[in-house]
N, C-alpha and C positions, 0 to 999 in steps of 0.2 A: 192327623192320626198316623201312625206305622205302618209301615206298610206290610203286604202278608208275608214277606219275609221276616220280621221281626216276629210277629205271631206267630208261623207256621215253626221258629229256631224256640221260641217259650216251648212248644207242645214238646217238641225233640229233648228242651233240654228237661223234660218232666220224667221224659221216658229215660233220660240218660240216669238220672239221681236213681229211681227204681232199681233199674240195672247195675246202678255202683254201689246201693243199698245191701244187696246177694238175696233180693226177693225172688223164692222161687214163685212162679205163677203156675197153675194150673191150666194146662194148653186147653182143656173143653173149657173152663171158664175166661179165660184171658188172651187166650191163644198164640202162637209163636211172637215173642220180640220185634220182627219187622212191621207184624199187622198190629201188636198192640203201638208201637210207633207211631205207624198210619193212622190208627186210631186217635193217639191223644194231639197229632198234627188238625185233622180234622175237628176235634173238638175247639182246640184252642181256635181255630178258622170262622166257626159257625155263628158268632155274633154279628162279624162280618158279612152276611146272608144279606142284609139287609140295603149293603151297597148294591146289588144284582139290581134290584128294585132300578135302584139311583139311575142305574147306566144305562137301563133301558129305556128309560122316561125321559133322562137326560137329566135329571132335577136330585142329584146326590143330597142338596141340604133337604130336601122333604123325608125321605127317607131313612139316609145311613146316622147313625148314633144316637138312635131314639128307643123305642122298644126293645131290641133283640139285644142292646146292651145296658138293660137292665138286672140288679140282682132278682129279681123274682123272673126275670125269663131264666135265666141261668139256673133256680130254684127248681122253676117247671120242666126244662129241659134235662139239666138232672136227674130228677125223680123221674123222667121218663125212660131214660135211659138206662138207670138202676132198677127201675120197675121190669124193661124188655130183658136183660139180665136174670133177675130174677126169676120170669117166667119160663125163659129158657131152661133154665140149668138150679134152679130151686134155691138158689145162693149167691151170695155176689153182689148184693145190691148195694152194702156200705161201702164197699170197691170202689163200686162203678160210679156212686152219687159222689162220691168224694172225688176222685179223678175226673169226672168231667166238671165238678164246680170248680175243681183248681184252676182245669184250663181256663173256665167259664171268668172267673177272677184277675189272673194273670190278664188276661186280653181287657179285660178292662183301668185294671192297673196302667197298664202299659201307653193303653187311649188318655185316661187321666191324665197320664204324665209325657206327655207331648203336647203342642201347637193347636189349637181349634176350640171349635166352641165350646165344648164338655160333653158329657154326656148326663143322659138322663137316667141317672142311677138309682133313684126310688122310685120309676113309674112303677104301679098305677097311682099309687100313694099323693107323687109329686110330678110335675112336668119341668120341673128348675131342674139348671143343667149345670153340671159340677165338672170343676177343672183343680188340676192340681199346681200349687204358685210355685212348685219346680220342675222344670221341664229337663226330659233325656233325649228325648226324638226331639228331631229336627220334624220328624210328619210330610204325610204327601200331600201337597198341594192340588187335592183335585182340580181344580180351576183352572192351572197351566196345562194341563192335556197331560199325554201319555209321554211326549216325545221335549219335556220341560229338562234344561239343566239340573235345577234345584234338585230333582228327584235321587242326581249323585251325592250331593248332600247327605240326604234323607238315608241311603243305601250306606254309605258310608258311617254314619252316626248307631244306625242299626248293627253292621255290622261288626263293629265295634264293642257295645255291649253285649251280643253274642257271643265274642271270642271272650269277653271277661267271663258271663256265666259259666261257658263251659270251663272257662278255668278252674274256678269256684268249685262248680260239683265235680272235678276231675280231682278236688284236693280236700273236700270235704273226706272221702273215706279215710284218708291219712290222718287228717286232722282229728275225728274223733278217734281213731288207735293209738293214736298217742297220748288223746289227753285220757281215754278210758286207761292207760299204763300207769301217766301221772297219776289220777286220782285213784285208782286203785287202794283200797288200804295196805300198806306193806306192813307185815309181819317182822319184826326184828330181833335177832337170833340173842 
């Protein structure tokens, strides 16, 4: 699986498309840029919770890519979060439930598509565990420890498709102004 630099650079570049988007956000409902940042870092982070488990017991396969990287955890966590939203500030809940299932998504997209067993993408539904037959990560090897070579690999592989995304969404706002110019209907005199 990725490692949380690969996650925690998805949440950032969620936040970067937003802000190249020229969405103005409502600081009582979204609040400044750095903290909605933080925000969708965290979110993309939280399926990963379940590794804390892992490390403490020692036993990562019992635990990490089970539950909490299910789409109905991602569902629930959502709607809870759009719900806290809501309650707050009386608005905001398709905001919130959409931006954190993006993150909630991304992070599993991303687990898919690396090294390891799969994950368990329709529990409660199903306990079979789904992988994707092309791999981008390289994935961290829990097994080798903290202090494992490989993990430069892994870093490196990551970091790599981060510097492409941000490419991507740094050239996305150009690209739709110019094709919105192209296809524009012209008028001719």
């Amino acid at each position: 699986m990725p490692s949380p630099l690969a996650h925690a650079g998805l949440g950032y570049a969620v936040h970067l498309a937003l802000r190249n988007r020229g969405q103005r956000y409502d600081l009582r409902r979204s609040g400044p840029f750095p903290l909605l940042a933080l925000a969708l870092v965290c979110l993309s982070l939280l399926p990963d919770l379940d590794a804390v488990a892992g490390m403490v017991t020692g036993d990562m396969r019992r635990f990490h890519n089970t539950i909490t990287h299910s789409l109905a955890f991602g569902l629930l966590v959502s709607s809870a979060i759009g719900g806290a939203v809501w309650l707050r500030w009386r608005s905001g809940f398709r905001r919130w439930f959409g931006l954190a299932l993006l993150c909630h998504v991304l992070h599993m997209i991303t687990d898919l598509a690396s090294t390891g067993r799969g994950l368990m993408v329709l529990w409660p539904l199903s306990s079979a565990r789904y992988k994707s037959p092309v791999k981008v990560f390289y994935g961290v090897r829990w097994p080798d420890g903290w202090r494992s070579r490989r993990h430069a690999w892994t870093v490196a592989t990551e970091l790599g498709s981060l510097v492409a995304a941000a490419g991507i969404i740094r050239l996305l706002p150009r690209v739709s102004t110019r094709l919105r110019g192209i296809l524009r209907p012209q008028v001719w005199p």
